[in-house]
C-alpha positions as a Python dict, from the first residue, in 0.01 Angstrom:
ca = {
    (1, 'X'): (0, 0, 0),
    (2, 'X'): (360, 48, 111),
    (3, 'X'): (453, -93, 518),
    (4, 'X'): (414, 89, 804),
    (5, 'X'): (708, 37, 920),
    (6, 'X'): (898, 158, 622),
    (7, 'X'): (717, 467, 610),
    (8, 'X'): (793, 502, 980),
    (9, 'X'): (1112, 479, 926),
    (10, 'X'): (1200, 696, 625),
    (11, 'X'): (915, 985, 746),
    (12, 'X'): (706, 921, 469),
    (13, 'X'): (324, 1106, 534),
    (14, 'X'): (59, 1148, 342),
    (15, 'X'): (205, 1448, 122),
    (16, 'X'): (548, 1302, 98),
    (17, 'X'): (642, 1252, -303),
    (18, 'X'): (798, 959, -358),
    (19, 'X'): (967, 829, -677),
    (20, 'X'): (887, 483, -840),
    (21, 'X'): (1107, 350, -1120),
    (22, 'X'): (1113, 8, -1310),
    (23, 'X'): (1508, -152, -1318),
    (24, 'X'): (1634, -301, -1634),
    (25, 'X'): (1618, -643, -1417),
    (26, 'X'): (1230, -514, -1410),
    (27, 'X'): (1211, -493, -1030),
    (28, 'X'): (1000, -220, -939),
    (29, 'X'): (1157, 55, -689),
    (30, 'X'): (1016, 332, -434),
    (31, 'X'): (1202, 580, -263),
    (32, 'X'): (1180, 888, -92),
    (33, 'X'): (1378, 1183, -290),
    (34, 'X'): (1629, 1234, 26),
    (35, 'X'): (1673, 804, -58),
    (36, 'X'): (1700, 915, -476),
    (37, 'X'): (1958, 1170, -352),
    (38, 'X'): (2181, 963, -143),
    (39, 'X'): (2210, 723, -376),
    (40, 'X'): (2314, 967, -670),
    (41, 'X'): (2572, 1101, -449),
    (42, 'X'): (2700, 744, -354),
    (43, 'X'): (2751, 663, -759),
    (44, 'X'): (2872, 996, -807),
    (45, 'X'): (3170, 930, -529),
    (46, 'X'): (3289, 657, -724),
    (47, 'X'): (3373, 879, -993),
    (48, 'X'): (3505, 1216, -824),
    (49, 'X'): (3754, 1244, -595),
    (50, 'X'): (3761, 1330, -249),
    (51, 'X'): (3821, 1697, -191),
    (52, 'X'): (3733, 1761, -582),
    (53, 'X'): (3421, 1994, -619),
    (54, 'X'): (3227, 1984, -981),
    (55, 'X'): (3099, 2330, -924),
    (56, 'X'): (3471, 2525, -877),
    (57, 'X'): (3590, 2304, -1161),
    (58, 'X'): (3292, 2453, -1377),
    (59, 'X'): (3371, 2788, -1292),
    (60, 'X'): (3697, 2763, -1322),
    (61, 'X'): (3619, 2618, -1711),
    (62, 'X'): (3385, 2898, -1780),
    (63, 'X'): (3625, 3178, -1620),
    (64, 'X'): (3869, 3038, -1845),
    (65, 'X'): (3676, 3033, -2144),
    (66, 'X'): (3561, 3373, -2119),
    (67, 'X'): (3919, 3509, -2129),
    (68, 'X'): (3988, 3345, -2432),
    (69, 'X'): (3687, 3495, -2594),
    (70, 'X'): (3778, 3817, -2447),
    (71, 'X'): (4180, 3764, -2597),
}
């Protein structure tokens, strides 16, 4: 049974999925997938810098690569 209050609060109904994972401290988590995907993207920032987006730098690498294989 999860509160009220929390599912108030983060708009969880009765067909909302929610994720549940074990830590390696063994505490036992629940969260909403819009809660699983702000917390990606906070661990991710730590890592990429601002103004830096993953997806032109892959196409950029795979543009790249395919005019070497074309050379």
């Amino acid at each position: 049974m999860l509160p009220a209050w929390w599912r108030r609060k983060e708009g969880v109904g009765p067909s909302t999925e929610l994720c549940v994972a074990v830590t390696e401290e063994g505490a036992l988590v629940v969260e909403t997938r819009d809660q699983g995907l702000r917390r990606a993207r906070a661990l991710l920032r730590k890592y990429v810098p601002e103004g830096v987006f993953l997806s032109d730098e892959l196409i950029a690498d795979r543009r790249a690569e395919a005019a070497r294989e074309y050379e």
